[in-house]
DSSP file (Angstrom, degrees, kcal/mol; ACC not computed):
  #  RESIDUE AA STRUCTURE BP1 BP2  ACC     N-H-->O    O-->H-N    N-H-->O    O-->H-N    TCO  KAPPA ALPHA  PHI   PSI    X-CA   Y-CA   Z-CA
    1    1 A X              0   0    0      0, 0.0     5,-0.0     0, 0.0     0, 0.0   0.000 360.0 360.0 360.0 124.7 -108.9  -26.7   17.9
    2    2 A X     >  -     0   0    0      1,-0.1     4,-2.3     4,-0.0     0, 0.0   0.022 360.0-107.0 -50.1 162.8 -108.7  -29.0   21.0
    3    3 A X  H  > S+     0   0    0      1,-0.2     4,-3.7     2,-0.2     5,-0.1   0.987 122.0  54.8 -67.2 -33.8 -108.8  -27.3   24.3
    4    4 A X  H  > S+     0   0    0      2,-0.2     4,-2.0     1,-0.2    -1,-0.2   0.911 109.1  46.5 -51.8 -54.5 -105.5  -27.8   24.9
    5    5 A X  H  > S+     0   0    0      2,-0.2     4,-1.0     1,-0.2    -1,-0.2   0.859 112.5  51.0 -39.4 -55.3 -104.4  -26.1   21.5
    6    6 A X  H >X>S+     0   0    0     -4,-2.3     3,-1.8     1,-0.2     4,-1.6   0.965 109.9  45.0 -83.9 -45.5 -106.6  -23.3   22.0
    7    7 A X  H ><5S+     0   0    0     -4,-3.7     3,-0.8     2,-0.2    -1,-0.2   0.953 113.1  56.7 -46.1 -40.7 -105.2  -22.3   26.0
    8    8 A X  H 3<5S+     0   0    0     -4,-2.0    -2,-0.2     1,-0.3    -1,-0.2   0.639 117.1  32.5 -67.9 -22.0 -101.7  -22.9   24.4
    9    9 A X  H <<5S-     0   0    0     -3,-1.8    -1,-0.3    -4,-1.0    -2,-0.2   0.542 105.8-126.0 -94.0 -24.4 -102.8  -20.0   21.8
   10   10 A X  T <<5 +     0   0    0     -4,-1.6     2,-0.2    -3,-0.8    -3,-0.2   0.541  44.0 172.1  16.5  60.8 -104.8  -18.2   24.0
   11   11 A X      < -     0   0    0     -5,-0.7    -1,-0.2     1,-0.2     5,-0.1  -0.383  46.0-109.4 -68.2 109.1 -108.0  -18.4   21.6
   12   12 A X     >  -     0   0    0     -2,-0.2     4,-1.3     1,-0.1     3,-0.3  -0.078  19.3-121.9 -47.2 135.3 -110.7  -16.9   23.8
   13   13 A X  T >4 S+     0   0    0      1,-0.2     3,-2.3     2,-0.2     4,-0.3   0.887 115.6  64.7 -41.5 -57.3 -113.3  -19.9   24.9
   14   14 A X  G >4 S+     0   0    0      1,-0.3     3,-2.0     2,-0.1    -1,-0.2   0.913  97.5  59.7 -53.5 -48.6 -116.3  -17.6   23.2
   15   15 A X  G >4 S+     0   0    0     -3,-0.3     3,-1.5     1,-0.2    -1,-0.3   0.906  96.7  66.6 -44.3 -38.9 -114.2  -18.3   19.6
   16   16 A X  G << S+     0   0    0     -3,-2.3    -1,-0.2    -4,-1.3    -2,-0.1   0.604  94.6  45.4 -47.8 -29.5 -114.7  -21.8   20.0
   17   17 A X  G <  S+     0   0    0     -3,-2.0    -1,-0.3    -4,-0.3     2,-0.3  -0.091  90.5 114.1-115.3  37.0 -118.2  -22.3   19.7
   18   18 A X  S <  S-     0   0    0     -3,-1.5     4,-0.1    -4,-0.1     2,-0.1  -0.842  71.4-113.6 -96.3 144.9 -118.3  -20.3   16.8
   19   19 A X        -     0   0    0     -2,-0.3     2,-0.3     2,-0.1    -2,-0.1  -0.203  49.8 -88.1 -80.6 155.0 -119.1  -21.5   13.5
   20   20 A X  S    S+     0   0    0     -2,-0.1     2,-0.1     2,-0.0    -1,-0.1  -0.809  92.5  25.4-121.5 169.6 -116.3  -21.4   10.8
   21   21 A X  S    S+     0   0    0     -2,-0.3     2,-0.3     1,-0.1    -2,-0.1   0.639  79.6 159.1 -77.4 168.0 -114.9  -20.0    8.7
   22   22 A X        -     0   0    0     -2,-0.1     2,-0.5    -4,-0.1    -1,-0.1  -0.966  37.7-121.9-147.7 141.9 -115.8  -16.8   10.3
   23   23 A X        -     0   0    0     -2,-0.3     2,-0.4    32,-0.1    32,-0.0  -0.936  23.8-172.2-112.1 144.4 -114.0  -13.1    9.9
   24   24 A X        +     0   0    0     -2,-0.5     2,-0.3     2,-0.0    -2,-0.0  -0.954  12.0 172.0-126.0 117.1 -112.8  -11.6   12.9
   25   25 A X        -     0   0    0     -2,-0.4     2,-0.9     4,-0.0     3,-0.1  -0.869  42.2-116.9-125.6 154.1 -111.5   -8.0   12.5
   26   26 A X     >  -     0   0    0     -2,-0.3     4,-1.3     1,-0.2     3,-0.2  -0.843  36.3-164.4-120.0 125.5 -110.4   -5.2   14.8
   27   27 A X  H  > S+     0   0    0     -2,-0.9     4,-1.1     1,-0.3    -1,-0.2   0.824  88.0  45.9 -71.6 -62.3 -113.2   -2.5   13.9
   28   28 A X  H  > S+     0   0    0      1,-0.2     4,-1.7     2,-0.2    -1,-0.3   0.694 115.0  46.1 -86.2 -23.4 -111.8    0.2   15.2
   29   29 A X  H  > S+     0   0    0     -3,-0.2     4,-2.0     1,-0.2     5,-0.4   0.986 116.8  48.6 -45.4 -80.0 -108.0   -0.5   13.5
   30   30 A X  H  < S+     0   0    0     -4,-1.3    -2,-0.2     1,-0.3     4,-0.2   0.537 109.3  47.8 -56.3 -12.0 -109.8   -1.4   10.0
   31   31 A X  H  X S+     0   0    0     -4,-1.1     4,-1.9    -5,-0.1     5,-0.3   0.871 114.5  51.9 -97.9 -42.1 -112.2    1.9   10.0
   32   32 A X  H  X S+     0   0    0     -4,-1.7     4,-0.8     1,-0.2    -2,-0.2   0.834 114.4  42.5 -48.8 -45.0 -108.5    4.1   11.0
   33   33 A X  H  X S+     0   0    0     -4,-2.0     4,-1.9     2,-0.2     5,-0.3   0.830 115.0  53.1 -80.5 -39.3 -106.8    2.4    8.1
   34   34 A X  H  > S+     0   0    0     -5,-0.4     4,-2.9    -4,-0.2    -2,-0.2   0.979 110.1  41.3 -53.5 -59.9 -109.7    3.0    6.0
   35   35 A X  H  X S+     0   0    0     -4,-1.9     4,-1.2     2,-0.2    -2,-0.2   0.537 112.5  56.9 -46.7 -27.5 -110.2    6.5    6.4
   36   36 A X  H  X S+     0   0    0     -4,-0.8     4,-3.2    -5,-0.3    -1,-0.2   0.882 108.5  45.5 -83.6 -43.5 -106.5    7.0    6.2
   37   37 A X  H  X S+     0   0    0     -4,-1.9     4,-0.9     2,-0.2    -2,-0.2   0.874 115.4  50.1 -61.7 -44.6 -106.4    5.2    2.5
   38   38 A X  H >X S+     0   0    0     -4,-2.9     4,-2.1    -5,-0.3     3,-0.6   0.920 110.6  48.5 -41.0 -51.1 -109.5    7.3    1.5
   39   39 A X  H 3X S+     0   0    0     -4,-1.2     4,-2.3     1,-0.3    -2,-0.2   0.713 106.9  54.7 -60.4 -55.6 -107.8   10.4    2.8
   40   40 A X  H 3X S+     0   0    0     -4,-3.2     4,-0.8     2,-0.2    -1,-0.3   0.843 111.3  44.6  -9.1 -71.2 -104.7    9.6    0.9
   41   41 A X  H X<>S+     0   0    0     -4,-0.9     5,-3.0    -3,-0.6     3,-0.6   0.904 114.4  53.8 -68.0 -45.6 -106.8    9.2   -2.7
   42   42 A X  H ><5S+     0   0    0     -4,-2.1     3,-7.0     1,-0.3    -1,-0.3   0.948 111.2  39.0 -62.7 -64.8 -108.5   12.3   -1.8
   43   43 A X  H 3<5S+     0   0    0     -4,-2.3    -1,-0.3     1,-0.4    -2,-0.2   0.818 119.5  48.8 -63.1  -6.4 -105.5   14.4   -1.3
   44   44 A X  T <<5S-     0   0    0     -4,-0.8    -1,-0.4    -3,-0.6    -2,-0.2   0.348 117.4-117.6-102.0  24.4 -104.0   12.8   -4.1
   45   45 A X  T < 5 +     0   0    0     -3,-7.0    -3,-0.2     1,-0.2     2,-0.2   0.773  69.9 135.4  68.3  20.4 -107.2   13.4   -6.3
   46   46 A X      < -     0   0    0     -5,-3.0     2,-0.3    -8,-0.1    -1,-0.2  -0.586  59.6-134.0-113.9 174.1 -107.8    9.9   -6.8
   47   47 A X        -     0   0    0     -2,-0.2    -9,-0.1    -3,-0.1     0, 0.0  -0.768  30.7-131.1-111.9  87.2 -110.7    7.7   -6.6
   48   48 A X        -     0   0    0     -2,-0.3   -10,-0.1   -10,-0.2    16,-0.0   0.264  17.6-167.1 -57.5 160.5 -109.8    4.5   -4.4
   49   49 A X        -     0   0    0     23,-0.0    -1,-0.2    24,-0.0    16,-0.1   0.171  15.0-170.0-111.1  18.1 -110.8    0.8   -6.1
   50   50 A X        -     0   0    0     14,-0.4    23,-9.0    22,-0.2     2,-0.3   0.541  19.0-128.0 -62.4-176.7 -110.4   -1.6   -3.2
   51   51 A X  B     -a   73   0A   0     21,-0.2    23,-0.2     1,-0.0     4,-0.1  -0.839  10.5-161.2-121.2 155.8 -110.5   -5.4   -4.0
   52   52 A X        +     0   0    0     21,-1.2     4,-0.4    -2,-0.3    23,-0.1  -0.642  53.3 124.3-141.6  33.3 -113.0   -7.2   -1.8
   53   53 A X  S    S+     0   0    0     21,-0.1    -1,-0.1     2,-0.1    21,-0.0   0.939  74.7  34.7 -92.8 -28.6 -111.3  -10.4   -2.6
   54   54 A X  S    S+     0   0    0      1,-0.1    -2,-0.1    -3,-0.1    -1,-0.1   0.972 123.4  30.3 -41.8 -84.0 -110.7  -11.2    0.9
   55   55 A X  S    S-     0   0    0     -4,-0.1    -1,-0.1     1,-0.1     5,-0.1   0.831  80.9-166.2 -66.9 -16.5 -113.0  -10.2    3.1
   56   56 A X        +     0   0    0     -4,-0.4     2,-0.4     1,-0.1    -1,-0.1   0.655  41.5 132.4  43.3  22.8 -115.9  -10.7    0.4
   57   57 A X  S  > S-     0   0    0      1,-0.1     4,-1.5     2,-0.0    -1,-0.1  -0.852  70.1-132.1-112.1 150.0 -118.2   -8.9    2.3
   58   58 A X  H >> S+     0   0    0     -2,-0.4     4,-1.6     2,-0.2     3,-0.6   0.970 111.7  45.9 -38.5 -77.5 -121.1   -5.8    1.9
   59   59 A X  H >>>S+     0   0    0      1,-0.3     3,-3.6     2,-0.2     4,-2.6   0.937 109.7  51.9 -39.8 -73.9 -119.5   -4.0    5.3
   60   60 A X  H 345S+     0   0    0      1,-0.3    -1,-0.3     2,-0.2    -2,-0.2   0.773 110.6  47.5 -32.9 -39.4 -116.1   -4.4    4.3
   61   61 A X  H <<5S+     0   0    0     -4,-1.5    -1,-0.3    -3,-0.6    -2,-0.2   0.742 111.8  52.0 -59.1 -32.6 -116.8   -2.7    0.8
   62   62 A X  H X<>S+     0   0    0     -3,-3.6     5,-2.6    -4,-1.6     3,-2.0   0.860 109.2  47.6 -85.4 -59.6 -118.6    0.0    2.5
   63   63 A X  T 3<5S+     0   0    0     -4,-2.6     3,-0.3    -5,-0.3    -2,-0.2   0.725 112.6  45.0 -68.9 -12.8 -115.8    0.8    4.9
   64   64 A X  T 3 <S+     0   0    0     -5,-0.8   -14,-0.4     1,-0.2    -1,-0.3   0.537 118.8  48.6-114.2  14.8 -112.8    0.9    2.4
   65   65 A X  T X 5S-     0   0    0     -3,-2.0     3,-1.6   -16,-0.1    -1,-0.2   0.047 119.4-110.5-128.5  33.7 -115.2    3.1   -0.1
   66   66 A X  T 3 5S-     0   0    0     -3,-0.3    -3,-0.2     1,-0.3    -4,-0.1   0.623  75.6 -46.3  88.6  -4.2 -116.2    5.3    2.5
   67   67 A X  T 3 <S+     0   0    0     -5,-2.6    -1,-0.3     1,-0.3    -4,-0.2   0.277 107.5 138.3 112.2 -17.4 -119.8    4.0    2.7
   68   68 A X    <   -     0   0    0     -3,-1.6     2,-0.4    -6,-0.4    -1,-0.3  -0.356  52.2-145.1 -74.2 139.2 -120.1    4.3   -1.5
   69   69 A X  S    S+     0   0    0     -2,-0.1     2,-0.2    -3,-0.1    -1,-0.1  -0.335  71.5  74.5-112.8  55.9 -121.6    1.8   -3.1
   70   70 A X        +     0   0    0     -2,-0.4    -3,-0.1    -9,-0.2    -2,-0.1  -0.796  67.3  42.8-170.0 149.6 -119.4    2.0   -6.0
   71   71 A X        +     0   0    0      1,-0.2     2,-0.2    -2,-0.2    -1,-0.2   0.684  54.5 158.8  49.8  53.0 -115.8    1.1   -7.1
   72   72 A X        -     0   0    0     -3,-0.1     2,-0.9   -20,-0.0   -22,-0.2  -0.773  32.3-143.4 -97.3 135.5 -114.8   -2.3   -5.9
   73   73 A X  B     -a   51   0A   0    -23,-9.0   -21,-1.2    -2,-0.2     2,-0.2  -0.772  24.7-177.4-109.5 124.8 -112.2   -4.1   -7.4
   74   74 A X        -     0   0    0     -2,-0.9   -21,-0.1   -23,-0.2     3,-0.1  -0.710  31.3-125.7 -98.2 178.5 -112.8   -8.4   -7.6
   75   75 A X  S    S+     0   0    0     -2,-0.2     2,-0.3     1,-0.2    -1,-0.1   0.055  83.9   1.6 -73.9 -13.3 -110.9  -11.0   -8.7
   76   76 A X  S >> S-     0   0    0      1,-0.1     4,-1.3     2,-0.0     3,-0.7  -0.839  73.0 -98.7 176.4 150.5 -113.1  -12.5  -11.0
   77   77 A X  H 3> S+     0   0    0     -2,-0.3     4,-2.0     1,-0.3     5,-0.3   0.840 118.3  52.3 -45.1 -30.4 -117.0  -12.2  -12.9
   78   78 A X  H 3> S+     0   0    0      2,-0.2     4,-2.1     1,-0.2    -1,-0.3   0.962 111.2  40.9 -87.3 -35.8 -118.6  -14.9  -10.4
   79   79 A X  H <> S+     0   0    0     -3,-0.7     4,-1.7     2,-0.2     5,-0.4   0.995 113.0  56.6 -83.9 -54.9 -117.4  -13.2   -6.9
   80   80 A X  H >X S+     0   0    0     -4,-1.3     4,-2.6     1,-0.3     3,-1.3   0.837 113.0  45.9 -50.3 -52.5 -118.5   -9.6   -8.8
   81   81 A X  H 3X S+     0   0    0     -4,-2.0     4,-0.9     1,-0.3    -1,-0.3   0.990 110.0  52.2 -58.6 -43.4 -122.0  -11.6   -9.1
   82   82 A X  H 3< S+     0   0    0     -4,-2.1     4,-0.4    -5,-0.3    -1,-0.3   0.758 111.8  40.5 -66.7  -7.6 -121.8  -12.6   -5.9
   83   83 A X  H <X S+     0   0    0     -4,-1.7     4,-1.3    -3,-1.3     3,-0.4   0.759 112.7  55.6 -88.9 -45.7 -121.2   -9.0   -4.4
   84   84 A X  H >X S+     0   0    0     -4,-2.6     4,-4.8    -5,-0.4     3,-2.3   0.993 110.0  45.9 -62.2 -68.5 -123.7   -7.6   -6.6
   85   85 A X  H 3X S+     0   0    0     -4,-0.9     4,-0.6     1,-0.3    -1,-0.2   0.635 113.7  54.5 -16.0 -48.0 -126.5  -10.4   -5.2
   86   86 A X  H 3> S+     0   0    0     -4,-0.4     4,-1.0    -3,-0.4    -1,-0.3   0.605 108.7  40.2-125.4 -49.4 -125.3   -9.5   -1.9
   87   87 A X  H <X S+     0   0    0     -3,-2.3     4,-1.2    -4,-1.3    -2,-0.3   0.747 112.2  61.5 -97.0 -19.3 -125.8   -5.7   -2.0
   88   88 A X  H  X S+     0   0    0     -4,-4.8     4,-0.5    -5,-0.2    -2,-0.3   0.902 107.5  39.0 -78.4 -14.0 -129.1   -6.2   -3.8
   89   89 A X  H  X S+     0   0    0     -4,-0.6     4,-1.5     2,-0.2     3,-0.2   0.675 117.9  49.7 -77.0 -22.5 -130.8   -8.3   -0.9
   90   90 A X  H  < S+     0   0    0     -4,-1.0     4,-0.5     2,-0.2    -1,-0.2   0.624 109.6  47.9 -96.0   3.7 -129.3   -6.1    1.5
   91   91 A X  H  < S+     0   0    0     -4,-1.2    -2,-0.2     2,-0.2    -1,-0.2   0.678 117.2  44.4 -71.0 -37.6 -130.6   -3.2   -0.6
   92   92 A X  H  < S+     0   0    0     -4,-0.5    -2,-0.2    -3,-0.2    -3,-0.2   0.803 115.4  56.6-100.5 -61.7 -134.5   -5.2   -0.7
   93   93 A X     <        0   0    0     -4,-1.5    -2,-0.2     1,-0.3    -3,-0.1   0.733 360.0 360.0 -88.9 -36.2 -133.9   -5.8    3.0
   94   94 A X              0   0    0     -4,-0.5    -1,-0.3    -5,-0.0    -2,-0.1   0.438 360.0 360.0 -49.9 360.0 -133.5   -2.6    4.1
């Protein structure tokens, strides 16, 4: 974005010099809606699946399964490698 574009949006200056694409979430929204969609499956006896095709990320998986490292749904065999890869380095890294 030009400067102009971005006062006209009123994209804080710190977004700017950030590299892209980038996700930008608001935490404390996304853990309430999480916890409320877990809470749901529970009281309906269910086990939730989410899809990680968005956000494609470790955290994000963790927070719509409750911290479980289990039951994710993708979109396709290569992003499922690429999620598995993903939680095993950060599994090694820990």
């Amino acid at each position: 974005l030009s400067g102009t574009e971005a006062q006209s949006m009123a994209v804080p200056a710190a977004f700017l010099s950030m590299r892209t694409p980038m996700l930008v979430i608001d935490l404390p929204t996304a853990e309430r809606n999480a916890e409320a969609m877990l809470a749901r499956a529970r009281h309906h006896g269910c086990h939730l699946r989410p899809h990680v095709k968005t956000h494609k990320t470790i955290e994000g998986a963790l927070l719509q399964t409750g911290g479980r490292r289990s039951g994710i749904t993708v979109v396709s065999v290569a992003l499922c490698g690429q999620v598995r890869w993903a939680v095993l380095i950060e599994w090694w890294l820990t």
